[in-house]
Residue, then its C-alpha position, 0 to 999 in steps of 0.5 A: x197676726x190678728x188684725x180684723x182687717x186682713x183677710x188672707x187668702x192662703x196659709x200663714x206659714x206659706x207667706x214669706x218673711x219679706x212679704x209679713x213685713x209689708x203687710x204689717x206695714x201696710x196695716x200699720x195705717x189707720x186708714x186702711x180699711x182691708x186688705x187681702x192676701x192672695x195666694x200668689x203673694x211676695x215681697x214686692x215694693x212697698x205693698x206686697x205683690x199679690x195683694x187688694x188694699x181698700x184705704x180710706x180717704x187715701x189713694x197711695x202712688x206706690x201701692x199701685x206701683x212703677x208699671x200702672x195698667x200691667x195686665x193681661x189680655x186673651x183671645x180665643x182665636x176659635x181656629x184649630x191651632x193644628x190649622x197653623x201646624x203649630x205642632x211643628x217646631x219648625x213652622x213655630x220657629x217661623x211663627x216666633x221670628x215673625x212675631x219677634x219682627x214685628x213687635x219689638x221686646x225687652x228695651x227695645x222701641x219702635x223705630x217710627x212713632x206710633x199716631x194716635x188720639x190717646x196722645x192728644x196733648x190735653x189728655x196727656x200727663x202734665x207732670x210739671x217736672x220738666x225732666x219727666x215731662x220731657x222723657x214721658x213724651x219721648x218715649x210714648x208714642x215709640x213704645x206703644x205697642x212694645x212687650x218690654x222685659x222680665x216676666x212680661x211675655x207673648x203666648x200661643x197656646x191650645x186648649x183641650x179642645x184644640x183651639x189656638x189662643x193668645x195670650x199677652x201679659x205687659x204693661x205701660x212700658x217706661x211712660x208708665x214707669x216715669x208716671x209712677x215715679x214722679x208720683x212717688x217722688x211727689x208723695x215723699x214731699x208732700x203726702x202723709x204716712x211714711x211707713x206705706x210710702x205716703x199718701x195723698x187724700x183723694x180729694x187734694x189737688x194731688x190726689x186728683x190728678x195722680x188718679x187721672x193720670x193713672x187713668x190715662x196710663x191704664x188707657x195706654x197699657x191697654x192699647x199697647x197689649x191690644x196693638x201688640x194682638x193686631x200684630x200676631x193676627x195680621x201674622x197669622x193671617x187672621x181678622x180680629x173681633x176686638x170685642x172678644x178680647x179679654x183684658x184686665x189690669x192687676x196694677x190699678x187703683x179705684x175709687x168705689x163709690x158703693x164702699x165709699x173708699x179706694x181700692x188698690x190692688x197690686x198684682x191682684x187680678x179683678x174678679x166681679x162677677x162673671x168678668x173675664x180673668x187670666x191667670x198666668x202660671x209659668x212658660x211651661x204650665x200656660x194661662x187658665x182663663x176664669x171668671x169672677x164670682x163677686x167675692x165682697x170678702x176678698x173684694x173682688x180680687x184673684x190672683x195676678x199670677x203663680x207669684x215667685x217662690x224665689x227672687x231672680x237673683x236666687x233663680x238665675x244663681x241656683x237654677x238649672x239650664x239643662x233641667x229648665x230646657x228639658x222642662x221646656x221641651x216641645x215649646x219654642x220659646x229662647x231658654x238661656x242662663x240669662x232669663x232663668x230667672x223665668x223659669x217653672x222652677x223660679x215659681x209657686x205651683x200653679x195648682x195650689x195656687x188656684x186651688x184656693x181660689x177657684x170655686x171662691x172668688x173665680x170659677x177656671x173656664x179654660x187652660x191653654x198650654x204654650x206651643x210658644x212663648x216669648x219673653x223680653 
């Protein structure tokens, strides 16, 4: 495809078939100004997974997408992870069911409502549909600080040098969701451009208060990772030093000031100079921690991730249990025919993957490979 505007950040042929025709849908806009291909990019919904849109005038609800504010957050606990005879399978097992106790996964919610002033009833989305009002305001305060489900997961591992770390990828759970999904109702109303999902212009009434209730969403997935890290550390025994914490969204938009115009990324990881970065591969291969090098032509981004090679329908029919345990071995971590859709196989390979990154829009500081691995 020769479009002046589409900088990709792997080889064309390496892009899926379902992923080119997002892209040139996506491109098809006039008022998008760029857009990146990461090396992790698939079909997704709407815009491809895996990419960084700069539009302009526009800020377009489903290219952020249903879970505003997934991302990652990290810690280096700094402590030997042999400290917690995390080398152990068995004392790992203890260590999973504690976890497990104290954060509830997959669909699950907290039984009591968490307090807190994010909830203030001025900050918190109107959504002046009843229905979704009323479902976003159940549902916040008992699932803040809750994994949810798919390729959202908990992770204890160990550098080279023996140090544990702590790893949570998740997002705003079903109040994003709902966010999400009011919005993009309302732009297939009311907004412009079909073939990218509709738009609003920024500075509608409507193009306002999406983005200020993206912000407030982002705010609250934030809060449910950094929730989440009390808990593991309380279980661990340990203090935490919340400034050490690294955090980033990969389903955000923004408006910069400097270009003048919106930048989307979707399952795109920032990457400014020297910020702090994670790029999960798999349950087996761990998380590398980077940092950014200020990029301009890629605006900034990195990859949120490996990026599938295969849907979770094609993994869960054609990859093996026995392999993907084996594969596993030496990790605590519940494998099961259900959520073999997570498995290493259902993944790009994480070394090519940063290959084309690292030294470009991301230097890679560190690697933690899992000791423990929870999935929702």
């Amino acid at each position: 495809m020769e479009d002046r505007r589409l900088k990709l950040m792997i080889d064309p042929d390496k892009i899926e078939e379902g992923a080119w025709k997002q892209i040139s849908a996506t491109l098809s806009c006039p008022y998008v100004d760029e857009m990146i291909v990461l090396p992790d990019v698939h079909q997704g919904y709407s815009f491809p997974i895996g990419c960084a849109v700069s539009i302009n005038d526009y800020i377009c609800p489903a290219g952020v997408g249903f879970d505003i504010g997934c991302g990652m957050s990290h810690v280096n606990t700094k402590e030997e992870a042999k400290e917690f005879d995390l080398f152990d399978p068995e004392i790992r097992e203890i260590i999973y069911n504690e976890i497990t106790k104290r954060i509830p996964v997959g669909f699950n919610s907290r039984k009591e409502p968490i307090e807190h002033e994010i909830f203030d009833p001025e900050s918190i989305p109107r959504l002046d549909e009843g229905r979704s009002r009323d479902k976003l305001r159940s549902k916040m305060q008992h699932q803040l600080g809750t994994l949810g489900g798919g390729n959202h997961f908990i992770e204890l591992g160990v550098n080279q040098a023996g140090e544990l770390g702590i790893t949570i990828h998740s997002g705003s759970r079903n109040p994003g969701h709902t966010i999400a999904e009011y919005w993009m109702k309302l732009a297939e109303k009311e907004g412009l451009f079909q073939n990218v999902d509709y738009m609003f212009p920024i500075l509608s009434a409507n193009g306002i208060q999406y983005l200020s209730d993206l912000y407030w969403t982002e705010k609250y997935a934030y809060l449910n990772r950094k929730i989440m890290m009390y808990e593991i550390f309380d279980a661990l025994g340990l203090d935490i030093d919340e400034s050490r914490i690294i955090n980033e969204s990969h389903n955000h938009a923004f408006v910069d000031e400097r270009r003048e115009t919106i930048i989307h990324r979707k399952g795109a990881t920032p990457a400014s100079l020297n910020q702090w970065g994670v790029i999960p591969s798999n349950q087996r291969d761990g998380v590398y921690v980077t940092k950014g090098l200020g990029n301009p032509h890629y605006l900034s981004s990195a990859s949120h991730g490996a990026g599938r090679v295969m849907s979770r329908k094609k993994a869960k029919k054609n990859l093996s249990l026995e392999k993907t345990t084996n594969d596993m071995y030496g990790i605590t971590a519940q494998i099961t025919k259900d959520n073999l859709d997570e498995a290493p196989d259902a993944y790009k390979n994480i070394e090519d993957v940063l290959s084309y990154q690292d030294g470009t829009v991301v230097r890679v500081e560190d690697h933690f490979k899992p000791l423990i691995v929870i999935k929702g």
